[in-house]
C-alpha positions in Angstrom: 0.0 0.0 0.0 1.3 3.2 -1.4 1.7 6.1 1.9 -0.2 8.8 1.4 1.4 11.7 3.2 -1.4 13.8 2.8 -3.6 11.7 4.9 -1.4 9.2 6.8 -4.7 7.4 8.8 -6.8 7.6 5.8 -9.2 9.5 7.5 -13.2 10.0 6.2 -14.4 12.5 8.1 -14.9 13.8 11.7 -17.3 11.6 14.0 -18.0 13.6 17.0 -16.7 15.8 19.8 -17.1 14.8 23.3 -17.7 17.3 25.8 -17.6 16.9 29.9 -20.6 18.9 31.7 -21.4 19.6 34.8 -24.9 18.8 34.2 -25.8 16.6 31.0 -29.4 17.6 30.8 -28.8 21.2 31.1 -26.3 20.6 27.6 -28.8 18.7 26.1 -31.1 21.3 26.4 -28.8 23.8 25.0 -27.4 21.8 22.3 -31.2 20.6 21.0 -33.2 24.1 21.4 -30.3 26.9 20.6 -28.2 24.8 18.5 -30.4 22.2 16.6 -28.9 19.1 17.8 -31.3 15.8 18.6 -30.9 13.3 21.0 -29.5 10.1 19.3 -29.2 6.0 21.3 -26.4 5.5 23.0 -25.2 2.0 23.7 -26.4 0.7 27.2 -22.8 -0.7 27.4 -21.4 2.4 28.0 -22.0 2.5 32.3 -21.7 6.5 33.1 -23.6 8.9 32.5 -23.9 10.8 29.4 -25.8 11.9 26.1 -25.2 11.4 22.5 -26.9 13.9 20.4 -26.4 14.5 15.8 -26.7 17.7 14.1 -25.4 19.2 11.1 -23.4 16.0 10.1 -21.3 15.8 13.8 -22.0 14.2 17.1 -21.6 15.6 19.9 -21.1 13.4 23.4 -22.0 14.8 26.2 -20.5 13.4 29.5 -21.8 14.0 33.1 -18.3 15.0 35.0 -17.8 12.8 38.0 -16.7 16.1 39.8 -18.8 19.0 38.8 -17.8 21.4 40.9 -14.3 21.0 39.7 -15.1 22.2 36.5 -14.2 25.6 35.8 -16.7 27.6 33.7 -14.9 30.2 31.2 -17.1 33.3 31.7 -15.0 35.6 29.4 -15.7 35.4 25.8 -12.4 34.8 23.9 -12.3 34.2 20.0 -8.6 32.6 20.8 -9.8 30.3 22.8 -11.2 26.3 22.0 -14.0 26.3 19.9 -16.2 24.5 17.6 -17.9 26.7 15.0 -20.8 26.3 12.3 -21.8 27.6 9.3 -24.9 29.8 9.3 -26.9 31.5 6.1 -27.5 34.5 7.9 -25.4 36.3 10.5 -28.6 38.9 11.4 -30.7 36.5 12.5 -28.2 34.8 14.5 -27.5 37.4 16.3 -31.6 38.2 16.8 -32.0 34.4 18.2 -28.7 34.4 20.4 -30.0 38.3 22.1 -34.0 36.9 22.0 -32.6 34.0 24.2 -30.3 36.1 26.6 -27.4 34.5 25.8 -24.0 36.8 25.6 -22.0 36.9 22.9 -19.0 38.7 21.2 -19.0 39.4 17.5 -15.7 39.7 15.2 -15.1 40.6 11.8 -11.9 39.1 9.5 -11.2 40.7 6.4 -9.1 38.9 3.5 -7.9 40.8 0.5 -11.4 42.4 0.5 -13.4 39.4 1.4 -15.1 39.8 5.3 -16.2 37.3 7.2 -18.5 37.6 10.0 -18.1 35.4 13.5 -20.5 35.0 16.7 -18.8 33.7 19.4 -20.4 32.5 22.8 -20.5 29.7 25.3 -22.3 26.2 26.3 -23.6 26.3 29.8 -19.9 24.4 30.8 -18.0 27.7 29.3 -16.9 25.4 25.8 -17.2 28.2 23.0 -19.3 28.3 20.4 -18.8 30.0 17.0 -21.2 30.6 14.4 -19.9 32.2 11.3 -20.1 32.7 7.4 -16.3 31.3 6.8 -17.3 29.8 3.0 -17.2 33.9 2.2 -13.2 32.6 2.3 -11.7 30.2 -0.1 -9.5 27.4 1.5 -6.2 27.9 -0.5 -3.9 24.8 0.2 -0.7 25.8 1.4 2.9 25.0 -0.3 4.7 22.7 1.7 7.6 25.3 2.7 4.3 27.8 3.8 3.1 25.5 5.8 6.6 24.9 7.7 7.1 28.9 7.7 2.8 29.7 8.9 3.1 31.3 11.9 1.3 34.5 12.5 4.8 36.5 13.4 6.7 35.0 10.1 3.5 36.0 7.7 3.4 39.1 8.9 7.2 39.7 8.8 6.9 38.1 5.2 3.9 39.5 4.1 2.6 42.6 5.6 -0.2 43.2 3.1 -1.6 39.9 3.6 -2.7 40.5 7.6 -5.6 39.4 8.7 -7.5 42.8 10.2 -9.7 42.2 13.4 -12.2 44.0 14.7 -14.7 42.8 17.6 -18.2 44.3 18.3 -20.0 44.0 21.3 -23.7 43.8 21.6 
């Protein structure tokens, strides 16, 4: 069997992300009303407590921590941070649904050679960040293979300067 460098494990796609909670029907009920996801089986082999739940072609597991109150809930929105972000058709509306339901959120703006894109971030009831954005406005460009060695932000700015990405964040 020939290698294939440019995926070694022959990967197909991603599965699903697990997520510990501090309450797993309190994220069910976030995941299923604010983000769309439904409840899927979960085998009865599996002896802890937890949730499986399928939206927009990923899983999501939720697991109930065995410690909740060690679990430290991020209360500070930061794009920087972990994440998991989706697609949406229209960034005005999400914003109208994420205010109508009281839930914070910080919005940013990323602008590429004239092309903007719009993100919404904001957190699960455990503090895991959330991003809903219009990223397809971007093209994915594969990278040459010295690029990638060379990538970071510092070197593409040194090497580049009018190829920064511009930030700009806009509270509600």
């Amino acid at each position: 069997m020939k290698d294939n460098k440019s995926n070694p494990l022959q990967l197909s796609s991603l599965n699903h992300i697990s997520l510990v909670c501090t309450s797993v029907e309190e994220s069910i009920n976030f995941y299923q009303n604010v983000l769309g996801f439904v409840p899927v089986r979960r085998p009865g082999s599996l002896n802890f407590d937890g949730a499986w739940l399928f939206g927009h072609g990923i899983g999501i597991h939720l697991l109930q921590s065995e410690d909740p109150e060690i679990i430290r809930k991020k209360t500070v929105i930061n794009p920087k941070d972990n994440h998991i972000s989706f697609q949406c058709e229209s960034m005005t509306m999400v914003e109208k649904r994420l205010t109508e339901m009281g839930i914070d959120w910080v919005r940013q703006r990323v602008e590429e050679g004239g092309i903007y894109v719009d993100q919404l971030f904001f957190h699960d009831p455990d503090g895991f960040m959330i991003e809903i954005c219009n990223c397809d406005n971007i093209p994915m460009v594969p990278l040459a293979e010295e690029m990638v060695r060379s990538c970071s932000r510092l070197n593409l700015v040194q090497q580049q300067p009018q190829q920064q990405i511009k930030l700009s964040v806009v509270q509600p």
